[in-house]
N, C-alpha and C positions, 0 to 999 in steps of 0.2 A: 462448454465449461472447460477451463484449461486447468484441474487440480495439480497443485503441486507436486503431490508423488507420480503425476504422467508424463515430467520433463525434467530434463535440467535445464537452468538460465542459461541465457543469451550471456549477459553479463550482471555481476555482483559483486557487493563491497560488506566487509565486516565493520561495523562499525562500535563503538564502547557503550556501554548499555549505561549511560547517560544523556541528559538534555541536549547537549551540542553534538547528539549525532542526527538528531531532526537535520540542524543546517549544514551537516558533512555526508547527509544521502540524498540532501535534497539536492545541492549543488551536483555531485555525482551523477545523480539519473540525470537531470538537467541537461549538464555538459554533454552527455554520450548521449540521450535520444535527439538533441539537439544537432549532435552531427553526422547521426542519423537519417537526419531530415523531418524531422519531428520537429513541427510550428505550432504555435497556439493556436486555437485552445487548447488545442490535443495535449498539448509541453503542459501548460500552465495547470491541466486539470490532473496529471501523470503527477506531477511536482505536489501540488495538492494532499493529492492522496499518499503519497510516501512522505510528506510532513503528517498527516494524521495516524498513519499507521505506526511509523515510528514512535510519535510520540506518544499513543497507545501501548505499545510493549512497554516503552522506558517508564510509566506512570502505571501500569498496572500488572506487567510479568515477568517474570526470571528473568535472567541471562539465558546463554547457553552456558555450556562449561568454560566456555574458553572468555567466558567474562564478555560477550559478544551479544551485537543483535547481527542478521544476517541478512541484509538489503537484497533481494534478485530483481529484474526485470527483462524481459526478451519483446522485442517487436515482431509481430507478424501483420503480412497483409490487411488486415482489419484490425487488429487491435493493438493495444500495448498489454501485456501482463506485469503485472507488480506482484511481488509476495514480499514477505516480511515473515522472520521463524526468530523466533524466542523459547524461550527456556519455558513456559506455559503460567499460568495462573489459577488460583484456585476456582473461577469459573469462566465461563465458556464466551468469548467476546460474541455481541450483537450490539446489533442498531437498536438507540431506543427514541422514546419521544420526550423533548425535555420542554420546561414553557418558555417561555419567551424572558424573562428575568432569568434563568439559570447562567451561572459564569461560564458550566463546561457542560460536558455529555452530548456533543454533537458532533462528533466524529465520526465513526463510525455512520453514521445517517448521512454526512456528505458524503462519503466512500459510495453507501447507497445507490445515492441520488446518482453519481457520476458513472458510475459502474454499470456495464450492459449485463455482468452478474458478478458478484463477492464470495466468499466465502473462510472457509475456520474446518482447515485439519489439521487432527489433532494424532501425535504419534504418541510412541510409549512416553517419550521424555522430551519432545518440542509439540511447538503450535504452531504451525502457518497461517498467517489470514492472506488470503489472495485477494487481487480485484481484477478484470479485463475491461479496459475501457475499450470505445470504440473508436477507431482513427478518423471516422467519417460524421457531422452534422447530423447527417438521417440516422445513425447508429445512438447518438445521447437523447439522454434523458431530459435534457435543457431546449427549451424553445431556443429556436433560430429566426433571425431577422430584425 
């Protein structure tokens, strides 16, 4: 587990705790783990998850003060880390089960699914949701072949 308060990011972008910063963090990780050397799936599932988490904070929690959401991500040998910190909301983000006709609620459950583990700390006055995907085929949770 790589919790948030164990490191500081590799690299991070502040973005405005509106819609259009789904497509100004997703492009961001994008670009930079890309020339990192980070290929899809790896890319495409990284990108994924920082469009749901983002758009999780922007639809459901604060700001920080500074009118911000706070984009991190660091690559290590095996994984990629993502976090996302917001200003928090009045309850505690998780994965749920939604049916099949529901329009939304299924974010957090793709994070899930993609993430070799997730998770939500919580300080006095922000929320982190982290995820660490894994760099390698044998490490996901998605069949291969």
């Amino acid at each position: 587990m790589m919790a948030a308060a164990q490191r500081e990011m590799a690299h991070s972008v502040a973005v405005p705790h509106h819609r259009s910063a789904v497509r100004t963090a997703r492009h961001a990780v994008s670009d930079e783990l890309y020339a990192d050397g980070v290929r899809p799936p790896v890319l495409d599932d990284a990108v994924l998850v920082v469009s749901e988490l983002v758009s999780n904070a922007v639809r459901h929690a604060a700001p920080l003060p500074s009118g911000e959401i706070q984009v991190g991500w660091s690559l290590f040998p095996d994984l990629v880390h993502i976090e996302i910190v917001d200003g928090g909301a009045p309850t505690r983000p998780h994965a749920r089960t939604v049916s099949v006709s529901s329009l939304g609620g299924r974010g957090l459950e793709i994070v899930r699914c993609l993430a070799a583990e997730w998770g939500v700390d919580e300080h006095s006055d922000t929320v982190t949701v982290w995820a660490d995907l894994p760099r390698s085929p044998a490490g996901s949770r998605w069949p291969t072949g």
